[in-house]
NUZAVEX-698270 format. One record per residue (C-alpha): residue in one letter; residue number from 1; y, z, x. Coordinates in Angstrom, 3 decimals. Layout:
// residues N
+------+-----+----------+----------+----------+
! type ! seq !        y !        z !        x !
+------+-----+----------+----------+----------+
!    A ! NUM !        Y !        Z !        X !
...
+------+-----+----------+----------+----------+
END
This chain:
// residues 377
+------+-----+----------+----------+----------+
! type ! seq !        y !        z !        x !
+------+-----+----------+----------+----------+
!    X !   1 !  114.924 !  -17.329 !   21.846 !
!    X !   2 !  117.025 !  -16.783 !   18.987 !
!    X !   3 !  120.818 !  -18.542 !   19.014 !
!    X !   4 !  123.011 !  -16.719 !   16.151 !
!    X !   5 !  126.363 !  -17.293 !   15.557 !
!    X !   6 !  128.213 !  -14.152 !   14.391 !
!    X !   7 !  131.538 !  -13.106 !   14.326 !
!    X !   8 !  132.812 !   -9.750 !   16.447 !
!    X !   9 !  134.806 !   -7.197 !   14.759 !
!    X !  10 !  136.335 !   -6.579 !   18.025 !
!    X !  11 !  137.866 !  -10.109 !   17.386 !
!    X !  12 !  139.920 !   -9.066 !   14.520 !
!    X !  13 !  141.355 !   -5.799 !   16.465 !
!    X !  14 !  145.063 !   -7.375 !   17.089 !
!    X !  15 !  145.401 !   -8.932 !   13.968 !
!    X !  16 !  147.728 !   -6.296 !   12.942 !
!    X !  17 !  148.694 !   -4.020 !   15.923 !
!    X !  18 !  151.477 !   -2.113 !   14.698 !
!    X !  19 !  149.165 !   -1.367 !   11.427 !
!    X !  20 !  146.108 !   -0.679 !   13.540 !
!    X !  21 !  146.446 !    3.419 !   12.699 !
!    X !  22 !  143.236 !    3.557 !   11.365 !
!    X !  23 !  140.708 !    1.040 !   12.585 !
!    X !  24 !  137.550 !    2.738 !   11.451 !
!    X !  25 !  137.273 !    0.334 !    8.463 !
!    X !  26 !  137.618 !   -3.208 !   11.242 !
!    X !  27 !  135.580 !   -2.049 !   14.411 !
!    X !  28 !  132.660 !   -0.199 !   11.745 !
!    X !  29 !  132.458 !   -2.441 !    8.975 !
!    X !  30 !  129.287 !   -3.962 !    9.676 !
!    X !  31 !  128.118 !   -0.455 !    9.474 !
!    X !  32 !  129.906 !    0.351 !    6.166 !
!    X !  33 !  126.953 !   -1.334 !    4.356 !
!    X !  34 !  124.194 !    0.334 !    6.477 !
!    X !  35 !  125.152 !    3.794 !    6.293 !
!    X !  36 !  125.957 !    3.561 !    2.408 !
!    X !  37 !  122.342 !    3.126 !    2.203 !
!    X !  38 !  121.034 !    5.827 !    4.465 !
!    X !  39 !  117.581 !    7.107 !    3.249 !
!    X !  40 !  117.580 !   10.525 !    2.857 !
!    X !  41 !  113.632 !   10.476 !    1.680 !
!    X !  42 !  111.172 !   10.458 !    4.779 !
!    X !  43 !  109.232 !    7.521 !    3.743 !
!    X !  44 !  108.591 !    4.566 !    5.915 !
!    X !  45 !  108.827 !    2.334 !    3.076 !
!    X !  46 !  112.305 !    2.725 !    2.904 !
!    X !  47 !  113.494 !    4.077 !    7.048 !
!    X !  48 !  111.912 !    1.101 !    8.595 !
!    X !  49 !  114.079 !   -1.700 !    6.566 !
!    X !  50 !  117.074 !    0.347 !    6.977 !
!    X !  51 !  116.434 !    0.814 !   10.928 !
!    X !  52 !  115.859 !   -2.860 !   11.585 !
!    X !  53 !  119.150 !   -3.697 !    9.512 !
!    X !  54 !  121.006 !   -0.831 !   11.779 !
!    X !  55 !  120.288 !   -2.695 !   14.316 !
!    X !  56 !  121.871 !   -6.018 !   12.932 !
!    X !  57 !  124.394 !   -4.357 !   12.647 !
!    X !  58 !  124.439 !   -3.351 !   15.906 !
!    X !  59 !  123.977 !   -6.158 !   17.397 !
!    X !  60 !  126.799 !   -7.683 !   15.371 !
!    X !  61 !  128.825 !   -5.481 !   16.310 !
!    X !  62 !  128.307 !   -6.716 !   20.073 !
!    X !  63 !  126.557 !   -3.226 !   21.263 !
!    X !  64 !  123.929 !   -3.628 !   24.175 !
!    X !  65 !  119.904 !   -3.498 !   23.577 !
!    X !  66 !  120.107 !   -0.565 !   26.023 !
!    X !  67 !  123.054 !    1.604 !   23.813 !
!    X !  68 !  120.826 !    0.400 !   20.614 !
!    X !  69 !  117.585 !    1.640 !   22.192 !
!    X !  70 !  119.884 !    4.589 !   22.690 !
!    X !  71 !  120.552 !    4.619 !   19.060 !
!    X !  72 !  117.052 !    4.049 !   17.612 !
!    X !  73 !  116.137 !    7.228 !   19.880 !
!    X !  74 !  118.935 !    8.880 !   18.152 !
!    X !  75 !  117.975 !    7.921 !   14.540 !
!    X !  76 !  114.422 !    8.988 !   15.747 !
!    X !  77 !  115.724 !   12.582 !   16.738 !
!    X !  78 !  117.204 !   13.151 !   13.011 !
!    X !  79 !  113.884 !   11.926 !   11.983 !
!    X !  80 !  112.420 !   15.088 !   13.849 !
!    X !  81 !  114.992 !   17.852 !   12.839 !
!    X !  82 !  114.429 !   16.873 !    9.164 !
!    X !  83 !  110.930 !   16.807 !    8.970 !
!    X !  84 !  110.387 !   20.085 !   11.032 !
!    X !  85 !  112.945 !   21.453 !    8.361 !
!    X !  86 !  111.154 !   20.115 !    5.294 !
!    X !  87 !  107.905 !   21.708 !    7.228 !
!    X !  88 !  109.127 !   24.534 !    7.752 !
!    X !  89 !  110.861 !   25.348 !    3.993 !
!    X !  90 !  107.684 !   23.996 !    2.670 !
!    X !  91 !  105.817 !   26.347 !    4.747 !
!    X !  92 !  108.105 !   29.884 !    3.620 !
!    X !  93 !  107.261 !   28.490 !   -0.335 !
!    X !  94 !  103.847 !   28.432 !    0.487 !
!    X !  95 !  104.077 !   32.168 !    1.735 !
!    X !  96 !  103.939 !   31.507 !    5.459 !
!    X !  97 !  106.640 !   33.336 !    5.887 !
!    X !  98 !  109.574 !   32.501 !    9.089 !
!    X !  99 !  108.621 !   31.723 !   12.222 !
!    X ! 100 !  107.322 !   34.810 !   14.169 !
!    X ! 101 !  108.617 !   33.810 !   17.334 !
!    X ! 102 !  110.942 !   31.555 !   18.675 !
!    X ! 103 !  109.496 !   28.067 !   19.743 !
!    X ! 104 !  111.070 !   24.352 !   20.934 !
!    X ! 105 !  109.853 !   21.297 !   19.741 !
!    X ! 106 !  109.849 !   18.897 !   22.935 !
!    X ! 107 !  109.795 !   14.559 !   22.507 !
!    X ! 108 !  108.079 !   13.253 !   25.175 !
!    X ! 109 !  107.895 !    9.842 !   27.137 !
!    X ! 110 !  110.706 !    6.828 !   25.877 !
!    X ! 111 !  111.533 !    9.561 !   23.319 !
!    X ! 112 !  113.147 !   11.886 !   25.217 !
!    X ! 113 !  114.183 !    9.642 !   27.660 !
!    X ! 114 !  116.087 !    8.258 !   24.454 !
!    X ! 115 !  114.725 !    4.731 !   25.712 !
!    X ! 116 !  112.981 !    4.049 !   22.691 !
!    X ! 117 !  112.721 !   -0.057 !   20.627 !
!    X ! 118 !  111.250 !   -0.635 !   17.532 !
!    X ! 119 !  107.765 !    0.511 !   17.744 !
!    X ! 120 !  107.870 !    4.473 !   18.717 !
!    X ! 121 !  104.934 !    6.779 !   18.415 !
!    X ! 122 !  105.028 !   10.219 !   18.120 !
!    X ! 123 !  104.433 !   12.069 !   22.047 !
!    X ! 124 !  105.332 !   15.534 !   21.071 !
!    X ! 125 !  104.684 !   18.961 !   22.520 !
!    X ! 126 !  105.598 !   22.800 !   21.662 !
!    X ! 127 !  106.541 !   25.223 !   23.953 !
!    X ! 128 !  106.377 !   29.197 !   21.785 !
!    X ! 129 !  107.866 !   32.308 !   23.314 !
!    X ! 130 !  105.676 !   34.575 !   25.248 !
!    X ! 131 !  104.104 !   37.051 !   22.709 !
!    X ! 132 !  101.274 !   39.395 !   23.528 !
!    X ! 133 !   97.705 !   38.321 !   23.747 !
!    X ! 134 !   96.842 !   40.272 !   20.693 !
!    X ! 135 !   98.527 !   38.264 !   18.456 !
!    X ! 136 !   97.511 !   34.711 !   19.736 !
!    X ! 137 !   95.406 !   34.155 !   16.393 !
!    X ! 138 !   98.360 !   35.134 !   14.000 !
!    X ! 139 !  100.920 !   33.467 !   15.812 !
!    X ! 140 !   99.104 !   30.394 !   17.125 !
!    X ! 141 !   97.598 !   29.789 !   13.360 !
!    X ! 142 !  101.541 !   30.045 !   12.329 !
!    X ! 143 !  102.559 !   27.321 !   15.203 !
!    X ! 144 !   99.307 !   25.127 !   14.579 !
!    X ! 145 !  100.055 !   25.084 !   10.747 !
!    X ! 146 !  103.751 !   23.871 !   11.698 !
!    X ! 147 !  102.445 !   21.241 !   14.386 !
!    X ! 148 !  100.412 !   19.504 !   11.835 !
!    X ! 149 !  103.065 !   19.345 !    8.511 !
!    X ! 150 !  105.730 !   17.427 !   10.517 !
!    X ! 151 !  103.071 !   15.655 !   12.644 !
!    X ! 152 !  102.048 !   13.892 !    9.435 !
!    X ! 153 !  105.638 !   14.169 !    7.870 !
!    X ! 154 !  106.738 !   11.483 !   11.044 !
!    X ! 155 !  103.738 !    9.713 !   10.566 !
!    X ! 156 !  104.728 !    9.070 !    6.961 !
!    X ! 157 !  108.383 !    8.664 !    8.059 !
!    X ! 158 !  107.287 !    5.472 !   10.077 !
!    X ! 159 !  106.379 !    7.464 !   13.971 !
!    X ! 160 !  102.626 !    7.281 !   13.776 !
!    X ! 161 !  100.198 !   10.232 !   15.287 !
!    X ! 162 !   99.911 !    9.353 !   18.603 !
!    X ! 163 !   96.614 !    7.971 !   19.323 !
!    X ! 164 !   96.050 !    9.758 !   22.303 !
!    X ! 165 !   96.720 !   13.279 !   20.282 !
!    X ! 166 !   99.828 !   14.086 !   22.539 !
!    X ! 167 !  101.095 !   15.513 !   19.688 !
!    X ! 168 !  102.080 !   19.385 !   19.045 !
!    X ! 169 !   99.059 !   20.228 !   16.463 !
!    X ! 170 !   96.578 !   20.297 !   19.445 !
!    X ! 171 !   96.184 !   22.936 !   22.047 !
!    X ! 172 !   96.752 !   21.207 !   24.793 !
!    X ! 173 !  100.031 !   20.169 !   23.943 !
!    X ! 174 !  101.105 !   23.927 !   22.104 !
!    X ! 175 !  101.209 !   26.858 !   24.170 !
!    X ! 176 !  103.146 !   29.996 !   25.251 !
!    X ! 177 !  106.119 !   29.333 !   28.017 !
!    X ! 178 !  103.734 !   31.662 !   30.491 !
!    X ! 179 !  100.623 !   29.601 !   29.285 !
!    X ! 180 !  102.451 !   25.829 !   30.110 !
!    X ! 181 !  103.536 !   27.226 !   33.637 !
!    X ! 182 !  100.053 !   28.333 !   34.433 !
!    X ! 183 !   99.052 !   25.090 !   32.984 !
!    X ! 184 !  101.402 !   22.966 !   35.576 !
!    X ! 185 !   99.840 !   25.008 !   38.186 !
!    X ! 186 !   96.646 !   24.402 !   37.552 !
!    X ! 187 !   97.512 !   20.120 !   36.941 !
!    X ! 188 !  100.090 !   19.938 !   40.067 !
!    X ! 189 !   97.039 !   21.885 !   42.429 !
!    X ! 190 !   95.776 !   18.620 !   43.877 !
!    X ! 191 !   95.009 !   14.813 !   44.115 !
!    X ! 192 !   92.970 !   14.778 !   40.476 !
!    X ! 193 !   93.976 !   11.673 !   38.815 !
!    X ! 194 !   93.625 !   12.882 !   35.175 !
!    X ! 195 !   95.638 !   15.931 !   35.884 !
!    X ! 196 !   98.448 !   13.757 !   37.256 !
!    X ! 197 !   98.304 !   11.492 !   34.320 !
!    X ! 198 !   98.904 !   14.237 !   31.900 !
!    X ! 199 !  101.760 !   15.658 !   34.349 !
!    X ! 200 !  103.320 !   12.291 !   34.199 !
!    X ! 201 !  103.252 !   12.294 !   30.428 !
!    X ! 202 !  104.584 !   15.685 !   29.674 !
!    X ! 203 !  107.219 !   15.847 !   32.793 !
!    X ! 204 !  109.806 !   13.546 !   30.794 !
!    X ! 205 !  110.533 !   15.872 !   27.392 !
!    X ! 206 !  113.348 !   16.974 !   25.860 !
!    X ! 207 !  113.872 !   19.486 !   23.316 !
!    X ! 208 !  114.434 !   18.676 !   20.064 !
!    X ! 209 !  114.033 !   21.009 !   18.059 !
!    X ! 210 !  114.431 !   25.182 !   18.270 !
!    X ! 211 !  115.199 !   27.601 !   21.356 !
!    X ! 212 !  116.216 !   24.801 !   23.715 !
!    X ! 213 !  116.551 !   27.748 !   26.008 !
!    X ! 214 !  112.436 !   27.686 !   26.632 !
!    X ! 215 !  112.723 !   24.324 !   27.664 !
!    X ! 216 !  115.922 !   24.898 !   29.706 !
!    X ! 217 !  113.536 !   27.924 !   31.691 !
!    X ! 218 !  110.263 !   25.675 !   31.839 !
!    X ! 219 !  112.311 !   22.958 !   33.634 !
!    X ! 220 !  113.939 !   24.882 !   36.000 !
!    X ! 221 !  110.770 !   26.472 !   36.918 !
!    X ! 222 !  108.883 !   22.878 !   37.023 !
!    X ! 223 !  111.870 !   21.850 !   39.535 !
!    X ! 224 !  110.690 !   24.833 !   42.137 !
!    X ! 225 !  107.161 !   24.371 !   42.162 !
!    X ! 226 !  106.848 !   20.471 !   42.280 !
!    X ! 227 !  108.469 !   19.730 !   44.981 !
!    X ! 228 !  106.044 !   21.705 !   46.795 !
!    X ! 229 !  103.046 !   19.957 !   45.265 !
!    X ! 230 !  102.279 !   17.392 !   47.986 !
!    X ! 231 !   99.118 !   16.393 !   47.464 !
!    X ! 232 !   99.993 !   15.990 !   43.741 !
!    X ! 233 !  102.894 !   13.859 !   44.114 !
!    X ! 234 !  100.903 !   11.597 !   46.392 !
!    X ! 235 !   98.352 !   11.237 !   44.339 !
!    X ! 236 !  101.368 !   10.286 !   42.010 !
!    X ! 237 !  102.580 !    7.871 !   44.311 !
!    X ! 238 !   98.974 !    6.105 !   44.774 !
!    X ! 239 !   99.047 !    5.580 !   40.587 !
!    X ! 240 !  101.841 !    3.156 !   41.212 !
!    X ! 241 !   99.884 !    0.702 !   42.758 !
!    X ! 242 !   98.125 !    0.710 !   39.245 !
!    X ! 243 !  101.313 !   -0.876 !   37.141 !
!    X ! 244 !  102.311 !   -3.500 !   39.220 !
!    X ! 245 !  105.188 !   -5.470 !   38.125 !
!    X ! 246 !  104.782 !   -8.923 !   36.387 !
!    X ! 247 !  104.862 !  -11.369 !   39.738 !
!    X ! 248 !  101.816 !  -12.750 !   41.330 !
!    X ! 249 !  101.493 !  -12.993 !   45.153 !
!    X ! 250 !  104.226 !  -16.104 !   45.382 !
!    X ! 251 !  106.799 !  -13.805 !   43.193 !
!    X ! 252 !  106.266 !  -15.580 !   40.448 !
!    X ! 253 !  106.012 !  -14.556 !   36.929 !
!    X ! 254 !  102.441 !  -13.343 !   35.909 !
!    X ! 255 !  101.447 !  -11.423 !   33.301 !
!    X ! 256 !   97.624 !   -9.881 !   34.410 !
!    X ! 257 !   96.774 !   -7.939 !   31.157 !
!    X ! 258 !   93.386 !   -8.680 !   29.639 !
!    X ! 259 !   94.455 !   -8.241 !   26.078 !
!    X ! 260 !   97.076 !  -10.479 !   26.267 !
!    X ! 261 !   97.614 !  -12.491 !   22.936 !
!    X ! 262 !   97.711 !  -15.879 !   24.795 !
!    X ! 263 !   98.878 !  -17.097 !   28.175 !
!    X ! 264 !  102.183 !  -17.136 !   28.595 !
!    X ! 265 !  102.672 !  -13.366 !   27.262 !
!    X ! 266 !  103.973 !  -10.336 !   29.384 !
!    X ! 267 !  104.110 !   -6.874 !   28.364 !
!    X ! 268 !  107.127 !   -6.302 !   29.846 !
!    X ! 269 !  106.758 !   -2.273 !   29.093 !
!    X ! 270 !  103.333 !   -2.025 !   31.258 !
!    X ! 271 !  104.309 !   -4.515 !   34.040 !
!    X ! 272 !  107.864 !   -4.417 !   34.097 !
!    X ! 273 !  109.656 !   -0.621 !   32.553 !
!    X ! 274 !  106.720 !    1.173 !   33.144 !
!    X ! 275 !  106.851 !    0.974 !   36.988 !
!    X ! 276 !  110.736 !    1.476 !   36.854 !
!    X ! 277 !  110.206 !    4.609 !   34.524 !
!    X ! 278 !  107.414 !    6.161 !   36.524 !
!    X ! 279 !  108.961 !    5.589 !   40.054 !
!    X ! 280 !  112.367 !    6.890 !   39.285 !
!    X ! 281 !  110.645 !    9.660 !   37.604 !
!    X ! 282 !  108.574 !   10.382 !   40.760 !
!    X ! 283 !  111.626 !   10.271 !   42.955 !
!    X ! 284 !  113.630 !   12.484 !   40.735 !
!    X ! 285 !  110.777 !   15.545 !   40.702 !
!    X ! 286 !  110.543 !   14.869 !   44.685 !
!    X ! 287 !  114.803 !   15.867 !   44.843 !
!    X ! 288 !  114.610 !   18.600 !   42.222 !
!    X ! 289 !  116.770 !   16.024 !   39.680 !
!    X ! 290 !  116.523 !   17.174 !   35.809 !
!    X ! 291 !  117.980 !   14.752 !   34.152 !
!    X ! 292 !  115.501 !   12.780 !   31.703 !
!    X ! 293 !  116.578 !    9.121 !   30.909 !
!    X ! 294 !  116.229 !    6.744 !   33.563 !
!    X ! 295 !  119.520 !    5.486 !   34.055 !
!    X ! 296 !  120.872 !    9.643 !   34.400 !
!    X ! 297 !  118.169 !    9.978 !   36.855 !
!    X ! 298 !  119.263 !    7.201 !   39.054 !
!    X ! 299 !  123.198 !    8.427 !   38.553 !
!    X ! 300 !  121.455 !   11.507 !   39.549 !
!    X ! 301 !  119.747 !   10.153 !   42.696 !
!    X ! 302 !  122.768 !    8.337 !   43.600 !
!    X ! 303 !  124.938 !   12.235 !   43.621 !
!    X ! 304 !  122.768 !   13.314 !   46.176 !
!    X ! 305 !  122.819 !   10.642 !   47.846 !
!    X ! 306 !  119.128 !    9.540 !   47.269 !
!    X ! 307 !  120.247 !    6.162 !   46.414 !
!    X ! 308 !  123.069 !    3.720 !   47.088 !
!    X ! 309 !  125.473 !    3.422 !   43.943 !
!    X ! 310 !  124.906 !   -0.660 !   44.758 !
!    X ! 311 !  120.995 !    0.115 !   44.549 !
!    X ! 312 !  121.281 !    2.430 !   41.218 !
!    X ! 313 !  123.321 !   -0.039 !   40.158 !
!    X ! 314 !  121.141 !   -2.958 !   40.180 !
!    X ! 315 !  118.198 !   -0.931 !   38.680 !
!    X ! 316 !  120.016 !    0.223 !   35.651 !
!    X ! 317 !  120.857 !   -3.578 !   35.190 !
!    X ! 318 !  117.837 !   -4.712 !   35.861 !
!    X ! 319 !  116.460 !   -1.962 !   33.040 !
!    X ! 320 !  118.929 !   -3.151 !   30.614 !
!    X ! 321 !  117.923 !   -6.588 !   30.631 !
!    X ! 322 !  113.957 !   -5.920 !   30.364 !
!    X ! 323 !  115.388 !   -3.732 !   26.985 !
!    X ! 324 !  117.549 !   -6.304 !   25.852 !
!    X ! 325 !  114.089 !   -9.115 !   26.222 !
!    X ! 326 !  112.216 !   -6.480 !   24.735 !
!    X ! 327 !  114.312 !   -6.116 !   21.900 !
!    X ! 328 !  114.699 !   -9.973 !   21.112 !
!    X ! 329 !  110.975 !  -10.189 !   21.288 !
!    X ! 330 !  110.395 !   -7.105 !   18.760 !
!    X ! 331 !  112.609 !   -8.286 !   16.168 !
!    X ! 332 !  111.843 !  -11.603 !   16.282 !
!    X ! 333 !  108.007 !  -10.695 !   15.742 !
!    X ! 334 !  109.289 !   -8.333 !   12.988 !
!    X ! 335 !  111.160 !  -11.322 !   11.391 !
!    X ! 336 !  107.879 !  -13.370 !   11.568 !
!    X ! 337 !  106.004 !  -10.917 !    9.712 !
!    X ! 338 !  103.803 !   -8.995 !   12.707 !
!    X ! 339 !  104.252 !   -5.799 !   14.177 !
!    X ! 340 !  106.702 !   -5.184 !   17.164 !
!    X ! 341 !  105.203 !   -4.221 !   20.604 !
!    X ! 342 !  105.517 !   -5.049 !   24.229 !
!    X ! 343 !  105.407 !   -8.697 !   24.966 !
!    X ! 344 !  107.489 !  -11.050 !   25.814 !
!    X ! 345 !  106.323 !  -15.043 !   25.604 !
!    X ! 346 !  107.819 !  -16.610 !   28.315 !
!    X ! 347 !  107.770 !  -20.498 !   26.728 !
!    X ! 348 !  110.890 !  -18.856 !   24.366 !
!    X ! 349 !  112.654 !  -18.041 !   27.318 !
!    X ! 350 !  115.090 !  -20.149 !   28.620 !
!    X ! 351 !  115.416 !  -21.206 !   32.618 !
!    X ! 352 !  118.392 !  -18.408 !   33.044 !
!    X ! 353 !  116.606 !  -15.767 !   31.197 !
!    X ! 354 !  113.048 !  -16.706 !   33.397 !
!    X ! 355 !  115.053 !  -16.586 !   36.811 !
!    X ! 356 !  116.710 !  -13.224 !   35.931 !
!    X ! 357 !  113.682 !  -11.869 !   35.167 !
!    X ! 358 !  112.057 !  -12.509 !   38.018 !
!    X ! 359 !  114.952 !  -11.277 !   39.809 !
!    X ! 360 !  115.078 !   -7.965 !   37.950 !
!    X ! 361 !  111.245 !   -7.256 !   38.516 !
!    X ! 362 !  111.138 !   -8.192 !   42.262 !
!    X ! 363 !  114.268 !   -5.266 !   42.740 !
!    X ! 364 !  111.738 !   -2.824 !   40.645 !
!    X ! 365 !  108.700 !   -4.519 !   42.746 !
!    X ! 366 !  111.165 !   -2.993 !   45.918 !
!    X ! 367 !  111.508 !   -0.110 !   45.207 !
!    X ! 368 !  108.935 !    0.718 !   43.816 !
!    X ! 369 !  107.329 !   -0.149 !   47.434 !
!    X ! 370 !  110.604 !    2.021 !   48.707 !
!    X ! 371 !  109.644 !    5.429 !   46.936 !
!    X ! 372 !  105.533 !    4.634 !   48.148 !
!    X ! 373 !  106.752 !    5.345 !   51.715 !
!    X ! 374 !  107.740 !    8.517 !   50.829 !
!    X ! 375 !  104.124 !    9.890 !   50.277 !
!    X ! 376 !  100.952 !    9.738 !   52.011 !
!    X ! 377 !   97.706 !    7.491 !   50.758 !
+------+-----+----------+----------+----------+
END
């Protein structure tokens, strides 16, 4: 745990009241510094530095991890539009001409949910306007060719290729608006537990780039159809029992992972967000909700009266203070020279810090057992 002593520029908002008329240059000036230096170049060399110093700033400037994470996600979203731009000038010099039909870039996972830290990775799809079947090898060589320049322009702009290849220059992840509804069909058709897991990775996107209108269409379709998929949101509901929470039988905190980097870590994103994420997410397809980021979903939930404002209420706490643990732990690795990911050592947290924790992840442990009842085994 890190103690830092910093002063607010909140603090200095009354020091002149009557010649407060402009108080950009008091409440921003930590950003001042930060945004003089914006990189315009897509190079990670010179993006990464500035993002971790955006969030000093940030942070000094008293904002929450969660409305930083919201930030980051934000910063990571320009990142997108301007190297899908470069791609696609660089792509008209080369001869390839404009786009023959209209198409939406989607972020998927913490992405679009805009929930993102300091250690993204690039969960992208592409959803291309219906065009006749005659034409799939001219049009889908045009989209392919654009998936893969600003694939590897984010990769170079510091949002590695996913590993997994969820990423808009394969197939599976590019098709025709009629081709990803037939796809969803096909996944949502039963209890197959592969199917479900690549539902539950494309179901949270949001367009980012292009005709958001496509995206608009494919969501309001997805909300008729799944509710109706029963045996496919059980089997979603059974895959819960698979990323239980950080507590052992007694409640206490236990981390279970195998590759854990010593004894006292958690990774508080697999045994702590990740069963928040995917249970809210289940609950939200189950009542037809759209909304993408977990805290609208459970505002959502609590409008049609799915949820208790009290019980939202302590969930979207209870996420903000696994982000803000989260976000402690990631830049104090990145200050120690290693890379930021999901763990959390508990010997650097203090008492206060432990018992909220284990407070937070017994109300996810809760519900989570709350939204199981709603589906069959």
């Amino acid at each position: 745990m890190q103690f830092l002593t910093r002063a607010s520029p909140w603090r200095r908002l009354l020091d002149n009241p009557q010649q407060l008329l402009t108080p950009h240059s008091i409440l921003l000036a930590p950003l001042d510094e930060v945004f003089a230096d914006f990189p315009q170049a897509l190079d990670v060399a010179e993006i990464k530095p500035w993002q971790l110093r955006f969030v000093r700033a940030l942070q000094q400037m008293d904002v929450p991890a969660w409305r930083i994470s919201q930030l980051i996600s934000d910063h990571n979203d320009w990142l997108y539009r301007e190297t899908i731009n470069k791609s696609l000038a660089e792509m008209q010099a080369n001869g390839w001409g404009e786009p023959p039909v209209d198409f939406c870039v989607l972020q998927l996972g913490s992405a679009a949910r805009h929930e993102s830290l300091l250690r993204p990775d690039q969960d992208n799809a592409m959803i291309i306007e219906d065009f006749p079947d005659a034409r799939h090898l001219e049009i889908d060589t045009w989209m392919q060719q654009l998936g893969e320049e600003f694939t590897s322009r984010l990769d170079a702009a510091g949002i590695p290729l996913c590993n997994g290849h969820v990423m808009a220059r394969w197939p599976l992840w590019r098709k025709r608006s009629s081709e990803w509804l037939k796809q969803m069909r096909l996944w949502t058709s039963g209890r197959i537990v592969k199917k479900v897991q690549l539902s539950n990775i494309l179901l949270d996107f949001n367009p980012v780039f292009g005709n958001a209108e496509l995206a608009k269409q494919f969501q309001a379709e997805l909300n008729k159809m799944l509710p109706k998929a029963h045996g496919f949101l059980n089997e979603m509901a059974s895959l819960l029992d698979e990323i239980p929470v950080a507590l052992d039988g007694f409640d206490r905190l236990h981390g279970k992972c195998n590759d854990a980097p010593h004894a006292q870590a958690l990774n508080l994103k697999q045994q702590g967000l990740l069963p928040l994420q995917s249970s809210v997410r289940l609950l939200s397809i189950l009542h037809g909700v759209s909304a993408v980021g977990t805290r609208e979903r459970l505002v959502a939930l609590v409008t049609r009266q799915v949820l208790s404002p009290m019980a939202a209420e302590d969930l979207i706490q209870a996420l903000n203070q696994l982000q803000d643990l989260l976000l402690d732990a990631q830049l104090e690795s990145l200050a120690a020279g290693r890379l930021a990911d999901s763990w959390v050592d508990l010997q650097k947290l203090s008492e206060r810090q432990k018992q909220l924790l284990k407070i937070d992840l017994k109300l996810i442990k809760a519900f989570v057992r709350k939204v199981r009842k709603n589906f069959a085994d």
